[in-house]
Phi, psi and omega in degrees: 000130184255103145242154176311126168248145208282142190241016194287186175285123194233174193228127193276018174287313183322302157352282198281305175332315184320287180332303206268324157324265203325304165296338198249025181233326143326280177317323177234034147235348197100327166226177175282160179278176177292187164271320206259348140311295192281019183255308169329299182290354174222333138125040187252147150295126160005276200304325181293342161275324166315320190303298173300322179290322145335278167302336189280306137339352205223341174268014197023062182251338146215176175255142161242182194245128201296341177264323185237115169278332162305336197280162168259118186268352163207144185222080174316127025255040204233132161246145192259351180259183069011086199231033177114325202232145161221162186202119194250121204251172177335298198230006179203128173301161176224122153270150197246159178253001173198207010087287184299300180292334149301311166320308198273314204317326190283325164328287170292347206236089172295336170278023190218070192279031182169117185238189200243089182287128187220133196191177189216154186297155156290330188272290190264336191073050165272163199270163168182153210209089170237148226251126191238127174257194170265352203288292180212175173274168175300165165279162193160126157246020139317155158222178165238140188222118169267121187287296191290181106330141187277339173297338168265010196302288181281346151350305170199092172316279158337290168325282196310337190278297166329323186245064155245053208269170138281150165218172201269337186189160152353297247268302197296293180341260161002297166337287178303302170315313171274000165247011162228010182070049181235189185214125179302120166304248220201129180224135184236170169275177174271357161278335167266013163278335202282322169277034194212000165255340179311295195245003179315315209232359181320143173083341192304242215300004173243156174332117176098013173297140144228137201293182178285103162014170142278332165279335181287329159339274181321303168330284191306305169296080038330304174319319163261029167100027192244142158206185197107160180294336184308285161330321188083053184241172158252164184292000000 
């Protein structure tokens, strides 16, 4: 994604106040805050916030949105838009932002030891829901199929998130491809989309996070059974 980004001086305590408003304004509603909510909330000006949502964009730690740069359109695993998945937690909605990221929200969220994941096939629509925890995966003979490669992954973030589906069988995959003109990615069961969501965002909401490498990246899908070049593994 090629865009103008705010380039004045940003600070990294702002930065990271910015960073943790944002998750923790997700988390415990369901959308993102404003700008003049997080200028409430980290006790920064309006424009100094815009400055950190910039950097925090340009460090791919959230997405803005390329027509409105105040709104933030993701802070994975949480979306302000609608991209396939809601995920219903006790006392709060969710937009789930893929597949991967509907999975982890009970992870990352301790006080959701379990939410109601809901989506419709891409090939056919049939509706499916299953109620997913930290425990084990949902039961399900379902898959989930990833489009991008993960090294073209922020190449259109959004993009890469959107084609991240559940589908009712292979068949349904196959379907979907060839009736969208694509060329297949990566296709899992629902138990290694559920271990490949477990600890992925672990830490995401407290003070000092940093995301992963790319080696460290690799590391974890290999752990959880992914390997190939799609991952950026060998086969």
């Amino acid at each position: 994604m090629t865009e103008n980004l705010p380039t004045a001086p940003t600070s990294p305590h702002g930065t990271e106040r910015v960073r943790l408003a944002v998750y923790d304004g997700f988390a415990r509603t369901g959308r993102a805050p404003s700008v003049p909510e997080l200028a409430a909330l980290t006790g920064l000006a309006p424009e100094q916030v815009r400055r950190e949502l910039g950097a925090l964009h340009a460090s791919h730690d959230l997405v803005l949105d390329p027509q409105d740069r105040d709104q933030v359109l993701m802070a994975h695993p949480f979306a302000s838009v609608p991209l396939g998945f809601s995920v219903m937690g006790a006392r709060t909605l969710w937009w789930g932002g893929c597949a991967w990221d509907s999975f982890a929200i009970p992870h990352l969220l301790k006080d959701e030891p379990e939410v109601l994941v809901a989506t419709r096939c891409p090939a056919c629509d049939t509706p499916h829901a299953w109620v997913v925890g930290r425990n084990a995966p949902p039961p399900g003979s379902q898959v989930a199929h990833f489009l991008t490669p993960m090294h073209r992954a922020w190449d259109d973030v959004v993009h890469t998130c959107r084609n991240q589906r559940l589908f009712c069988s292979a068949d349904c995959v196959d379907t979907w491809l060839r009736d969208t003109d694509q060329v297949h990615g990566c296709t899992m069961d629902l138990g290694t989309l559920w271990r490949l969501a477990a600890d992925w965002y672990t830490g995401r909401l407290d003070p000092g996070y940093t995301r992963r490498d790319p080696a460290a990246a690799r590391d974890y899908f290999a752990k959880v059974g992914l390997h190939g070049a799609f991952w950026g593994l060998p086969d």
